[in-house]
Structure formats: structure tokens, C-alpha cells
C-alpha positions in Angstrom: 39.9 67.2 13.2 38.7 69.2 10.0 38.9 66.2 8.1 36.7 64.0 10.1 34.3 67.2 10.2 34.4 67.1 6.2 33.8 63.4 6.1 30.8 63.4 8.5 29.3 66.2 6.1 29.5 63.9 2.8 28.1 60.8 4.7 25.5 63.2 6.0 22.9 61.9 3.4 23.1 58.5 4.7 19.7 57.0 5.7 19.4 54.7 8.8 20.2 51.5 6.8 23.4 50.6 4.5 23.1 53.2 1.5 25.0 52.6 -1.3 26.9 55.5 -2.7 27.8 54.8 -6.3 30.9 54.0 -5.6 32.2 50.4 -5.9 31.7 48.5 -2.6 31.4 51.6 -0.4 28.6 52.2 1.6 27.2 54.8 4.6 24.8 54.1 7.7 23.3 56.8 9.5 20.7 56.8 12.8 19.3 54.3 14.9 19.4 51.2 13.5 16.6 48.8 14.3 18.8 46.2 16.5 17.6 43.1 14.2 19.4 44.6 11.1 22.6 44.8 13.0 22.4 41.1 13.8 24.0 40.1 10.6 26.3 38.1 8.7 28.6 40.6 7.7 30.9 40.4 4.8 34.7 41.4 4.5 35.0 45.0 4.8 36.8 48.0 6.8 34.4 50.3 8.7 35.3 53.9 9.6 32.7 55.6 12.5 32.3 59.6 12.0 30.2 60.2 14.7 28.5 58.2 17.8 30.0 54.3 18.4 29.3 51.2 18.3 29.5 47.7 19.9 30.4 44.5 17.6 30.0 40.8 19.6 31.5 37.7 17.3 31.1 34.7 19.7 32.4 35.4 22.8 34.1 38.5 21.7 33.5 42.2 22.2 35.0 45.1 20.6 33.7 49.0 21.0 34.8 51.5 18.6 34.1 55.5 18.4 35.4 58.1 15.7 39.0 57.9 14.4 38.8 54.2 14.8 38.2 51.3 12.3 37.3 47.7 12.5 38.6 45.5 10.2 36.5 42.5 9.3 38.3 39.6 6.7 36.0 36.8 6.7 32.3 36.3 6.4 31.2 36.6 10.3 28.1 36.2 12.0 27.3 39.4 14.6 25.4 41.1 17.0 26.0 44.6 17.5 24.0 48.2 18.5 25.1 51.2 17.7 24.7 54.7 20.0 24.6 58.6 19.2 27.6 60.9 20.2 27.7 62.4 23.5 26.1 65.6 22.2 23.2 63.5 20.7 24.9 63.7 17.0 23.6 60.3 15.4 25.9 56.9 14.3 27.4 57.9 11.3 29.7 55.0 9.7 31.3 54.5 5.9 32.8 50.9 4.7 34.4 49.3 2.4 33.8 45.9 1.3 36.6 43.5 1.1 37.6 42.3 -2.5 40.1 39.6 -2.4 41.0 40.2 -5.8 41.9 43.7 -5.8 44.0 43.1 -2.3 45.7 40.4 -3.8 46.4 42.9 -6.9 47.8 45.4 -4.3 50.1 43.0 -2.8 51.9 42.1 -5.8 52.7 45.6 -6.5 54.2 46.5 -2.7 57.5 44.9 -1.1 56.8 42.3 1.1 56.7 43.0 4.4 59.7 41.4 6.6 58.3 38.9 9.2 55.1 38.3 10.1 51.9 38.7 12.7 51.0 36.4 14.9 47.8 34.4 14.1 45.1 35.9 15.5 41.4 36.9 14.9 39.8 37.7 11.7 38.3 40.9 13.1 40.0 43.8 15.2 39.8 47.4 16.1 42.7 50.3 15.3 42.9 54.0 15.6 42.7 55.7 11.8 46.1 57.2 11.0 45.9 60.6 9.3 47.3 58.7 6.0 44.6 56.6 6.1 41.8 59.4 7.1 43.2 61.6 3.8 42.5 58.6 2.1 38.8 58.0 3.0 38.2 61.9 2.7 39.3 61.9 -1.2 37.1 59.0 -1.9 34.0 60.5 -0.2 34.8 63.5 -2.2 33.8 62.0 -5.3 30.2 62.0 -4.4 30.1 65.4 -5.5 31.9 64.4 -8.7 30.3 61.3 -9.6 31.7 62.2 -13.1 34.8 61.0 -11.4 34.3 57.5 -9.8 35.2 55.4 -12.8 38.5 56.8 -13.1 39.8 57.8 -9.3 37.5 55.6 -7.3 39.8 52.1 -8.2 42.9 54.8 -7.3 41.6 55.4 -3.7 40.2 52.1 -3.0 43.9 50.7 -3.3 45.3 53.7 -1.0 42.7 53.1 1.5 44.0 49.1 1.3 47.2 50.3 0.9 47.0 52.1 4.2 45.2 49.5 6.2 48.2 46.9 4.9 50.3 49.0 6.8 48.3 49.2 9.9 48.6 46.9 13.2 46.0 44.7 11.1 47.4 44.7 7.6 48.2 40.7 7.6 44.2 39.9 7.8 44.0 41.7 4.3 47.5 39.7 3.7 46.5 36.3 5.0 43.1 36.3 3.3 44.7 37.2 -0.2 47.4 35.0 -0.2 46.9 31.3 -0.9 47.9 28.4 1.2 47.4 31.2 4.4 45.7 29.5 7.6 43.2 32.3 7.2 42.7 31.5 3.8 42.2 27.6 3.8 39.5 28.8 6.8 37.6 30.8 4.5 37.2 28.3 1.9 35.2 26.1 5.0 33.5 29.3 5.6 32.3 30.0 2.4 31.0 26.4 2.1 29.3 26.8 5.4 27.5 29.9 4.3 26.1 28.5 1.3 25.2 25.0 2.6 24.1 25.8 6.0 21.2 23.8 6.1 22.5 20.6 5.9 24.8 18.3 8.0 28.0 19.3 8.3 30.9 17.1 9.3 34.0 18.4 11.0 36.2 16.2 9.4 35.2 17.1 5.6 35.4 21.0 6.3 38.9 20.4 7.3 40.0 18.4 4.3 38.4 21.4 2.9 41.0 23.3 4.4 43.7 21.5 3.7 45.0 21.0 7.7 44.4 18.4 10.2 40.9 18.4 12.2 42.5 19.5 15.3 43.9 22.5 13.5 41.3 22.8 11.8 39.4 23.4 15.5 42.1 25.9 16.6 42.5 28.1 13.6 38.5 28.4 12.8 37.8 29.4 16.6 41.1 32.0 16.7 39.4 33.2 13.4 35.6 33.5 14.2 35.6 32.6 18.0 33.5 30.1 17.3 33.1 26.5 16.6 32.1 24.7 13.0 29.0 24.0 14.6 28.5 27.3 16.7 28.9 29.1 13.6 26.4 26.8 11.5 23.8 27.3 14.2 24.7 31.3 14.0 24.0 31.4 10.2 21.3 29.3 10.6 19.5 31.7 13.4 20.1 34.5 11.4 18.8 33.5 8.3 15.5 32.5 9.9 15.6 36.0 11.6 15.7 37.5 9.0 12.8 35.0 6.8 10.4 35.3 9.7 11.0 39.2 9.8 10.5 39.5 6.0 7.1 37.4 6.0 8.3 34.1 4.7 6.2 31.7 6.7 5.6 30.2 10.0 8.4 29.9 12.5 7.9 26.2 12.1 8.3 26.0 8.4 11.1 28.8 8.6 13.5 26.7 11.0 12.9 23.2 8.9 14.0 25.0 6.1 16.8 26.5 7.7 18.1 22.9 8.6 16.3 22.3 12.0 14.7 18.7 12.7 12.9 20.0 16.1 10.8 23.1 16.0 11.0 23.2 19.9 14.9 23.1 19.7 14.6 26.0 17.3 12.8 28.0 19.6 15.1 27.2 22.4 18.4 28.1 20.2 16.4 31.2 18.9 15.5 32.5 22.2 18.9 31.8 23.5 20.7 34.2 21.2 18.4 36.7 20.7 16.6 37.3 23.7 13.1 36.0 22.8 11.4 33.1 21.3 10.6 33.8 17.6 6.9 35.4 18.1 7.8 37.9 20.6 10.9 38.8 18.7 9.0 39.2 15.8 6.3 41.6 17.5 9.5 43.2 18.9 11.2 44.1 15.3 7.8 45.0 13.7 7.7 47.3 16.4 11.2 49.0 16.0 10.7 49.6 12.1 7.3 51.3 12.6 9.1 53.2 15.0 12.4 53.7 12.6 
């Protein structure tokens, strides 16, 4: 596919981290990616893979996706994932685009309205690229030979590559997340709460009057959404957050989980090792190790 070759060559200059490319809200990844920097609370975005594949876990849920697919992602989620060369030992190679509500919402008012609708369903899925949608991606990429260009084409290609997801078999998450009074929409107002507050107590009842549904809906909708709980994904954001402190030197693992929200250090530990694979020290000896090696 000559235009997946062209593509791989433009992202080529990608390092083994997200790299910014000057243009608005997309980015590159390229290489073996320490693991820790994949667990991650990753925000609203469509990711293409050029080369290699990768594995994406959100709670209990698993997708795998090689070249010529994409994932679409509409809501802040917390992650795992790991990512693996080609067959032929190429490396990951990945370009995204992050999710701006605004601009969808723009889109949408400019395009009929599709008839029907999608079932509810998960915030996060996995769909082979259309050529449509791969021309798309190619003539943004394009442009960073000609970053003379961005200002004026970028916003043009950015609402095509929208444009083309919308028509996809996951267009309504980019629907449902625009559009006000949405399920997916009153859940990502609880999200977004959670993510900024999610060191304190959180009650179940107050996220869904958040919401604007009854708690029991509330319950069903957030776990079709992120397939987890409230709670679970507290305790996820949490985790990660005081990964990522105790990775970047910000103190003892017993002052990083109080200040995450934790009242037991010990309970910290357990959850820690629980969903990473190690208690805090050994983890941390683990990740120092993969970025000497990176």
C-alpha cells in the first residue's frame, strides 16, 4: 500500500516517546516504549499504527491493532498497553490525533445528520482505515515538509480525517461526545471531575447528579463506557498518577500515595502491586532500568 509506505517515511523521525509535530494535536511514537509510559491516562484521540502493533487493556478489556487499523478513544481512559516491532523487525510506528470536542461539534453542524443511530457501547474500539481516511492522514503528514503550510491546510485535514472517522463503524463516539445531553456526554462530565479531583472521596450518588441520570444508570453507562466502576477508575487514576510521581523523583512511596488520596500506605502497596505487577520499589528499580536501557 504506497500510501502507508509514504506515511511510515514522514513519521520516520519520530523518537521512542510522543513527539509533537507542529501540527495542532498531532503527534508520532516510534520504538520500544518503556512499558511504564504506556500505562497512561490517555486523552481523546484517533491513533493510526504504520508499522508493528500494539495491545490496549481498559479494565477488563483487550483490543490488538496492526497497520491499516485505528483505535478510536473518546473519553479520558486509564490504560495499560505494550507495543511490538513488525514481523520483519521494522519498529512501532503510530500517528494520533487528539480529540477536540469543539471542532467535532463544529463538523457536525456542517454534515446531515445521520438517520438512526448506534447502539450504546464503549468509548474505545478498533476499525480497519478506509482508503478515504488513509488519503486523509497522508495529506496531513505531508505538511511536515511544508510547515509554511499548517496554519492554513492543517484545520482543512483535521476536519476530513474527523470527517472520515464520522463515517466509520465508530463515528457516533465522536457524535455522542460532541452532542450535549448524549449518555456519553453527561459520563464525561463525571469523568472529567474525577480526573481532576481524584484524591478525594468520591460519592456515587453526586457523580451521577453530575450526570444528570439516575445512580443505577449512572452504574451501567460509566462501566459500558470505561469498563470500569466510579471507584475502579478513581483507584486507576490514582495508581497512575503515583506511578508516574514515584518514577519522576517526587518523594517516598509513602508520601506519594497519601498525596494521591490513600489513608493506608500498606493498602497502597497492595493496590499498586496488584495492577502493575510489583510493589512500588521493585517497580521503580524496574522502570529506571528500562529508560537507561531506552
Amino acid at each position: 500500500m504506497p500510501e502507508l509506505q509514504e506515511l511510515r517515511a514522514l513519521a520516520s523521525k519520530a523518537e521512542n516517546k510522543r513527539t509533537e509535530t507542529g501540527i495542532p494535536r498531532v503527534a508520532m511514537v516510534q520504538g520500544e516504549i518503556p512499558e511504564h509510559q504506556l500505562a497512561a491516562i490517555y486523552d481523546p484521540m484517533v491513533n493510526l499504527i504504520l508499522t508493528g502493533s500494539k495491545t490496549m487493556t481498559v479494565g477488563d478489556r483487550t483490543f490488538h491493532y496492526d497497520p491499516a487499523t485505528y483505535f478510536v478513544m473518546s473519553v479520558d481512559l486509564p490504560a495499560v498497553g505494550s507495543v511490538h516491532s513488525s514481523e520483519g523487525g521494522a519498529p512501532y510506528l503510530a500517528i494520533s490525533l487528539t480529540l477536540d470536542p469543539t471542532i467535532v461539534a463544529k463538523l457536525l453542524s456542517d454534515i446531515p445528520k445521520p438517520s438512526g443511530g448506534g447502539l450504546f457501547d464503549s468509548a474505545f474500539s478498533v476499525a480497519p482505515v478506509t482508503p478515504e481516511l488513509l488519503d486523509a492522514w497522508l495529506r496531513m503528514m505531508r505538511l511536515l515538509d511544508r510547515p509554511d503550510e499548517i496554519a492554513a491546510l492543517a484545520p482543512a485535514y483535521e476536519r476530513e480525517i474527523l470527517f472520515r472517522v464520522l463515517q466509520g463503524p465508530h463515528g457516533w463516539m465522536l457524535r455522542d461526545i460532541a452532542t450535549p445531553d448524549t449518555a456519553l456526554s453527561r459520563i464525561s462530565v463525571a469523568i472529567d471531575w474525577i480526573r481532576r479531583n481524584f484524591a478525594q472521596q468520591i460519592r456515587v450518588e453526586a457523580l451521577a447528579e453530575m450526570a444528570a441520570l439516575s445512580v443505577s444508570a449512572f452504574h451501567r453507562h460509566f462501566k459500558a463506557v470505561t469498563a470500569l466502576s466510579p471507584l475502579q477508575y478513581q483507584k486507576r487514576v490514582r495508581l497512575l498518577h503515583a506511578r508516574s510521581q514515584l518514577i519522576a523523583g517526587h518523594g517516598s512511596a509513602t508520601s506519594i500515595a497519601f498525596g494521591v488520596g490513600y489513608e493506608s500506605p500498606n493498602q497502597f502497596s497492595r493496590e499498586y502491586a496488584r495492577l502493575f505487577g510489583l510493589p512500588p520499589s521493585r517497580d521503580l528499580a524496574k522502570a529506571m532500568r528500562e529508560l537507561k536501557a531506552a
